[in-house]
C-alpha positions in Angstrom: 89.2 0.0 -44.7 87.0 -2.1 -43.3 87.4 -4.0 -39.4 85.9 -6.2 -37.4 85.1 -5.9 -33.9 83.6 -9.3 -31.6 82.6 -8.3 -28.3 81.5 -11.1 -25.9 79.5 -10.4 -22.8 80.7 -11.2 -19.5 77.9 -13.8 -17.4 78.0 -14.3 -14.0 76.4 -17.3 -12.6 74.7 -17.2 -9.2 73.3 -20.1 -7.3 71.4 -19.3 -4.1 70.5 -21.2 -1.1 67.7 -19.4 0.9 67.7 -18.9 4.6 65.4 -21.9 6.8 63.8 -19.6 10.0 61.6 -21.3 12.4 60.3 -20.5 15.7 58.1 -22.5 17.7 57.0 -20.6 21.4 56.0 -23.2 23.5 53.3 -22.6 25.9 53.6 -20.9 29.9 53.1 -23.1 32.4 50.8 -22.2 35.0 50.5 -23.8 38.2 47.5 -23.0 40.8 43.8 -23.2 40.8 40.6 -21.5 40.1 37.7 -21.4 42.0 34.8 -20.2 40.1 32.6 -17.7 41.3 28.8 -18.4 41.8 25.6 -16.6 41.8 22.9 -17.3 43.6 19.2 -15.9 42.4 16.0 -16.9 44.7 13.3 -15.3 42.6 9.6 -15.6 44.2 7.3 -15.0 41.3 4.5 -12.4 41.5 0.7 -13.7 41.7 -2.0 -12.1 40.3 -5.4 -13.5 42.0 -9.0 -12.3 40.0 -12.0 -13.3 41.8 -14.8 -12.7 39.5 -17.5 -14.8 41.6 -19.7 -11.5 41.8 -19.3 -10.6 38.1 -20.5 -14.1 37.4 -22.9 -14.4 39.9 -24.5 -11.2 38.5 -24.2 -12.8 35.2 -25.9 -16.0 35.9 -22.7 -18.0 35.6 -22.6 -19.2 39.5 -20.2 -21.7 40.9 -21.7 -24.6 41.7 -21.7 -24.0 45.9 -23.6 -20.2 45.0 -26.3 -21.7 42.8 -27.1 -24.4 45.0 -27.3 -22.1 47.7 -29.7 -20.1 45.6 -31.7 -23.0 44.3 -32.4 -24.4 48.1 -33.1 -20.4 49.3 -35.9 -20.3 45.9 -36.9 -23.4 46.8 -37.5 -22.8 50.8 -39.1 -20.0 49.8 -41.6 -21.9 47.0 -42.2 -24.3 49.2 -43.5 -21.8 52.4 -45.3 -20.2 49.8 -46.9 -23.3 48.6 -47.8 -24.4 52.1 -48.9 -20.9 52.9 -51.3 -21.3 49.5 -52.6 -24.4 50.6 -53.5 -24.1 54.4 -55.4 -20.9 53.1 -57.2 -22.4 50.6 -57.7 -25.5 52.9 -59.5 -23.3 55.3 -61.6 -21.2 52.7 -63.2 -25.1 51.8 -63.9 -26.0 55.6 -66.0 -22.9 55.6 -67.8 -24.1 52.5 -70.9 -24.6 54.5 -71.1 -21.0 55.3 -71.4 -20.1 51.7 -69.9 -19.0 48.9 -68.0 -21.0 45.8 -64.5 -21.7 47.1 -63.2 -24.1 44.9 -64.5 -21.9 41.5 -62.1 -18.9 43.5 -59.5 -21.1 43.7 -59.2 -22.3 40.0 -57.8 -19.1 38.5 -55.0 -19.1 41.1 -54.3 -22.8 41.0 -54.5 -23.2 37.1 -52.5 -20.1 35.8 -51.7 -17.1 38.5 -49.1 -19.3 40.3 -47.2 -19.9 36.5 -46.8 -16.3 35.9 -43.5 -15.0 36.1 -40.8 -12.2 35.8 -38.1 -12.8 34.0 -35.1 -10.2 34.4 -31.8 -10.3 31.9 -28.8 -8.6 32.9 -26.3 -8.5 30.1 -23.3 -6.9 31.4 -22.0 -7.4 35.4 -23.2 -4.8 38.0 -19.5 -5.0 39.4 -16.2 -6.0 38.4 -13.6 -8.5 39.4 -11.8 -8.5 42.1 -7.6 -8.3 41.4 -5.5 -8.3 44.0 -1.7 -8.8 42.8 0.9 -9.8 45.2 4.8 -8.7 44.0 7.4 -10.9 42.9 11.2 -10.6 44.7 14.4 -11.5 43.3 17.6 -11.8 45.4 20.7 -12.0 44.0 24.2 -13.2 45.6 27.2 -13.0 44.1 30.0 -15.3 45.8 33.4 -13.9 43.5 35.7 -16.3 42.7 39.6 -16.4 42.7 42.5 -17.1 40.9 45.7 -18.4 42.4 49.0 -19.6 40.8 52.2 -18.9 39.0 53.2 -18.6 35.8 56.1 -19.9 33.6 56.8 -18.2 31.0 58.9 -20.6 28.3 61.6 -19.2 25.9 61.2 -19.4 22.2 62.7 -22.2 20.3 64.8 -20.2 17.1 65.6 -22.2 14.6 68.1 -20.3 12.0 70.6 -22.2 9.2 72.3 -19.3 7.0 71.6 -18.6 2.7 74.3 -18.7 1.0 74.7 -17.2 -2.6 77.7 -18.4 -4.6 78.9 -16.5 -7.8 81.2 -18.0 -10.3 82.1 -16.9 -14.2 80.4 -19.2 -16.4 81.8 -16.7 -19.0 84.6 -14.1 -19.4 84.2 -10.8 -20.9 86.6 -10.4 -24.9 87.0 -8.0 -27.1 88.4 -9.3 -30.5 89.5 -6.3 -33.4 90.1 -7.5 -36.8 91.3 -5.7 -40.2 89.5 -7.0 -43.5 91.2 -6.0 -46.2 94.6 -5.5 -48.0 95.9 -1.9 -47.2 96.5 -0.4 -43.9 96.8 3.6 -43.8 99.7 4.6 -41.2 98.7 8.0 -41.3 97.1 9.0 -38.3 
């Protein structure tokens, strides 16, 4: 005995229309003012003052006001020595008649003793600079600053449109049994 048995599925059909959400939050609204605070700083720099005039000095690096003061000081004295020289050898020649060879006494001196030097070299500063430092200040005001107003606080625009989801049968569910062939057995 042979059957036959069709089965076709059921299908649902769905066709959905998704929710639309907004929100838009517009902003508070403040009214009032603001006055900013301020800060005031008076700074006085500190100075540092070297005076190395001595060191240099000692060096024989002079400012121009020490080393003409030395110059005219070398030079007084040259020129009272020079003087003092020549009035002494002026009056050793007035008593040339009294004997004696003056002017072969005073060729040494006048040709090379007055030339002759000493020359002294001092390569480092007897003593050092002078610093004198003078502090810096800084002052500081603070002015504060204030806030004054109210706020308005502003409630959210909701925008909300409903999905919907429809379901229909685009197909039913069968069942369809059929006998193939020519005898039927009743005997159950």
């Amino acid at each position: 005995m042979a059957m036959e048995i069709r089965t076709t599925p059921a299908i649902l059909e769905t066709k959905t229309t998704p929710p639309i959400h907004s929100i838009e939050q517009p902003k508070a609204e403040w009214n009032g003012s603001i006055m900013l605070p301020k800060v005031e700083v008076e700074i006085t720099l500190p100075k540092v003052s070297i005076d190395q005039n001595a060191a240099f000095n000692e060096s024989g690096l002079k400012d121009n006001t020490t080393l003409l003061q030395d110059l005219v000081s070398y030079a007084f004295q040259k020129m009272t020595e020079g003087t003092g020289r020549r009035a002494s050898q002026g009056d050793q020649l007035t008593k040339i008649h009294q004997g004696g060879n003056a002017i072969a006494e005073q060729a040494p001196q006048n040709a090379y003793d007055q030339f002759i030097h000493e020359f002294g070299m001092v390569t480092m500063p007897k003593s050092g600079a002078q610093i004198e430092v003078l502090e810096g200040h800084v002052n500081i005001t603070v002015n504060e600053g204030q806030v004054s107003g109210q706020f308005r606080a502003q409630k959210p625009i909701i925008n909300y449109q409903q999905g919907r989801v429809e379901r229909s049968m685009k197909q039913y569910s069968s069942i369809s049994i059929r006998y193939l062939g020519e005898n039927v057995d009743l005997q159950v």
